[in-house]
C-alpha positions as CSV (number, residue, x, y, z in Angstrom):
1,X,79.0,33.3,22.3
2,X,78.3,33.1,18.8
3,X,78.3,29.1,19.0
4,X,75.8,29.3,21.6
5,X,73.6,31.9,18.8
6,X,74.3,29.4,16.0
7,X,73.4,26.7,18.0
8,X,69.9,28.6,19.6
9,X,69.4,29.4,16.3
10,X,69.8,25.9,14.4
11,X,67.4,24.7,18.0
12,X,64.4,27.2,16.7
13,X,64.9,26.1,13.0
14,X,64.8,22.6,14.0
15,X,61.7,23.6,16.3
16,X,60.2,25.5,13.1
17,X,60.5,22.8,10.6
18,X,59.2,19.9,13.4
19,X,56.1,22.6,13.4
20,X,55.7,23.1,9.7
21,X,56.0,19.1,9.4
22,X,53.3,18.2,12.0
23,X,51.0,21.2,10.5
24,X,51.4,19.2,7.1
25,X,50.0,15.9,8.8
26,X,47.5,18.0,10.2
27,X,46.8,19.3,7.1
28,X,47.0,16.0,5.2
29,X,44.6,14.8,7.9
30,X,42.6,17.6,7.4
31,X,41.9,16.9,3.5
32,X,41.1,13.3,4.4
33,X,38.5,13.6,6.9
34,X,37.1,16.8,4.6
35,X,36.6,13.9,1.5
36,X,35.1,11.2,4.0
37,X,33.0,13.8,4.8
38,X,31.5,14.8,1.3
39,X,31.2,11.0,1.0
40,X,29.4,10.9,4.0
41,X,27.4,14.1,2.3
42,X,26.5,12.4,-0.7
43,X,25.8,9.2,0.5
44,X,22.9,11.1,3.0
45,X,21.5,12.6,-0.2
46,X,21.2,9.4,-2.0
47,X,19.6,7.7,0.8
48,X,17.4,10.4,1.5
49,X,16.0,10.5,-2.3
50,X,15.7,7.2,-1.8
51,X,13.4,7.1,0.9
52,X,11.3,10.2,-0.7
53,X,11.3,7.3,-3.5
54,X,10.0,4.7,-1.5
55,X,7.5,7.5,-0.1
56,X,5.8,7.9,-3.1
57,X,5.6,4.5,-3.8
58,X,4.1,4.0,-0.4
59,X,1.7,6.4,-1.3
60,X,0.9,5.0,-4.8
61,X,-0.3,1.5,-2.9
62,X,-2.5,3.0,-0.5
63,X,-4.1,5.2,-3.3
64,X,-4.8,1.8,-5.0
65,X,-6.0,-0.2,-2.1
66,X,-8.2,3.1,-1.1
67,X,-9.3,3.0,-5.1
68,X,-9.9,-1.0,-4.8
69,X,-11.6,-1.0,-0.9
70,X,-14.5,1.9,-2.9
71,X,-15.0,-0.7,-6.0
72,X,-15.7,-3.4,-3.2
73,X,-18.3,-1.2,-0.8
74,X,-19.8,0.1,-4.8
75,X,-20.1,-4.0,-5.4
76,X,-21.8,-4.0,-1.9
77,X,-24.0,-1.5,-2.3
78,X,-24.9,-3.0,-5.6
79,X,-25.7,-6.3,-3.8
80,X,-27.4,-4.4,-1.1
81,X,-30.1,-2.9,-3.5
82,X,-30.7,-6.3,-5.6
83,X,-31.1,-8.1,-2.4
84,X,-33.7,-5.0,-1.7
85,X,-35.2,-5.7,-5.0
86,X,-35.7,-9.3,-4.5
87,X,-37.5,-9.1,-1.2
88,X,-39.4,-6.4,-2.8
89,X,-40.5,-8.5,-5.7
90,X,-41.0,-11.3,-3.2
91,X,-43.6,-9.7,-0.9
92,X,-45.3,-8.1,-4.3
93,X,-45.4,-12.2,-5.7
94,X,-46.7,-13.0,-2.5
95,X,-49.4,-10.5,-2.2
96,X,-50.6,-11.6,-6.0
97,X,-50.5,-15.5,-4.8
98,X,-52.8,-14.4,-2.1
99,X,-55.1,-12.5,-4.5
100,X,-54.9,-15.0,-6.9
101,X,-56.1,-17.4,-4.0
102,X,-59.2,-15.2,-3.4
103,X,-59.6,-15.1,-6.5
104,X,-59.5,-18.7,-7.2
105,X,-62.2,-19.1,-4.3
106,X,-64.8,-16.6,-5.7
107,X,-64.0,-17.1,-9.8
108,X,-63.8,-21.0,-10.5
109,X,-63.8,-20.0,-13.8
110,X,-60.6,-18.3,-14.1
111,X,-58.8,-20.6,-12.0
112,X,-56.7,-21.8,-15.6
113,X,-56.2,-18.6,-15.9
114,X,-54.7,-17.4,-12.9
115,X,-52.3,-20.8,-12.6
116,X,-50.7,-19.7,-15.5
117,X,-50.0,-16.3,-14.3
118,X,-48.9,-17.8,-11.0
119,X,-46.7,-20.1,-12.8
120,X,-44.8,-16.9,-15.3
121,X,-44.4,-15.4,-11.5
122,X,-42.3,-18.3,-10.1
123,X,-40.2,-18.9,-13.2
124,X,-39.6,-14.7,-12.9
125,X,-38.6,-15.3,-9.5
126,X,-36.2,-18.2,-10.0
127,X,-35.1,-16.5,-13.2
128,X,-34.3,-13.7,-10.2
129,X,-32.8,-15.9,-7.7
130,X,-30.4,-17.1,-10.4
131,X,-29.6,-13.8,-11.5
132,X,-29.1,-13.0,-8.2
133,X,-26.7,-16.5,-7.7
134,X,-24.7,-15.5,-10.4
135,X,-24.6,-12.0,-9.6
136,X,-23.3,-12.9,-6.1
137,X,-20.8,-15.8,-7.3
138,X,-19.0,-12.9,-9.9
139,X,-19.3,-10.5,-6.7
140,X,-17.4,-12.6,-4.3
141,X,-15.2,-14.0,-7.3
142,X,-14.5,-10.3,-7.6
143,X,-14.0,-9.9,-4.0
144,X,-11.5,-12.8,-3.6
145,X,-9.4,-11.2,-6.8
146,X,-9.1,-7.9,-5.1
147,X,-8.3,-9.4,-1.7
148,X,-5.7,-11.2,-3.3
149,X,-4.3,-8.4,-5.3
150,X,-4.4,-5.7,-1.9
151,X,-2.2,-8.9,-0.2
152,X,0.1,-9.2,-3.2
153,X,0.8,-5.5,-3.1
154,X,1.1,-5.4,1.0
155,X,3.6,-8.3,0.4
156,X,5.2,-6.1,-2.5
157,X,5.5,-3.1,-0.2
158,X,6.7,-5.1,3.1
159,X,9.4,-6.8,0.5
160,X,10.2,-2.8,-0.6
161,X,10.1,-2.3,2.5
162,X,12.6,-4.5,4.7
163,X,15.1,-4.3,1.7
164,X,14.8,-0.5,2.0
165,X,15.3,-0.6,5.8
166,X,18.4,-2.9,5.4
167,X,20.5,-1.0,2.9
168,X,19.3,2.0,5.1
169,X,20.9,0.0,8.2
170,X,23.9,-1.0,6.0
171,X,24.5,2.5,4.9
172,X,24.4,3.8,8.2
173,X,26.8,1.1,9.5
174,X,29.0,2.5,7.1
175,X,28.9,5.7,7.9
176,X,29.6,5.1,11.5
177,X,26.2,6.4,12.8
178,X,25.0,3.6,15.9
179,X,21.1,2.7,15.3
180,X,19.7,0.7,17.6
181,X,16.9,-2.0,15.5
């Protein structure tokens, strides 16, 4: 009888320390998936000042292209009213040619005269109409610059972009989390 206690007992001590031993692994199991996940933690929190990173440089572009589309409609507008100004002046030399022409018909005597002033008018006008030219040459020059600048920053964000997205994917690979693309 007191075999059969020994041996009842040594069965629950052998039961005992088979349950302390597995609650160790458990334990030890335990500790390792609680470090993967504060890696997992502050790996999120990198990535996610990282995006608020790429946010305001996002941001930052489309202020610029906003700032550079309002310098091209100014430029426009600028072009709008000289090209106003021209016509104007055009329809005011006109109206003098035709005055200068009655002119001309009734006064024979001041017909030197009046050639001269016709003549001042035209060089004014083609003074104007080069003015104009160049003024319309710098614009478009201008134009060309900006468009080319507004493309070199869309390529610069895209760029920022896709490499973003990638080590974003990566990450997220590595953390086990499935994203469909």
């Amino acid at each position: 009888k007191e075999n059969v206690a020994i041996e009842s007992n040594i069965q629950q001590k052998k039961v005992a320390i088979g349950n302390l031993q597995k609650a160790d692994r458990d334990l030890s199991s335990t500790t390792v998936k609680l470090d993967e996940l504060y890696q997992s933690a502050h790996k999120y929190m990198t990535l996610m000042r990282s995006v608020d990173e790429n946010k305001a440089k996002s941001a930052d572009l489309e202020k610029r292209g906003h700032e550079l589309q309002q310098q091209i409609e100014e430029a426009e507008r600028r072009v709008h009213r000289a090209n106003e100004k021209i016509l104007a002046e055009r329809k005011q030399h006109a109206l003098q040619r035709e005055a200068t022409q009655e002119a001309l018909d009734t006064e024979k005597s001041r017909i030197l005269v009046l050639e001269k002033q016709r003549r001042e008018d035209m060089i004014r006008i083609q003074q104007g109409e080069t003015e104009v030219n160049a003024l319309r040459d710098a614009m478009e020059e201008e134009r060309l610059k900006t468009e080319k600048e507004i493309q070199e920053m869309v390529t610069e964000y895209k760029k920022h972009e896709r490499a973003f997205l990638e080590r974003d994917q990566l990450r997220l690979q590595a953390l086990g989390v499935n994203v469909d693309k």
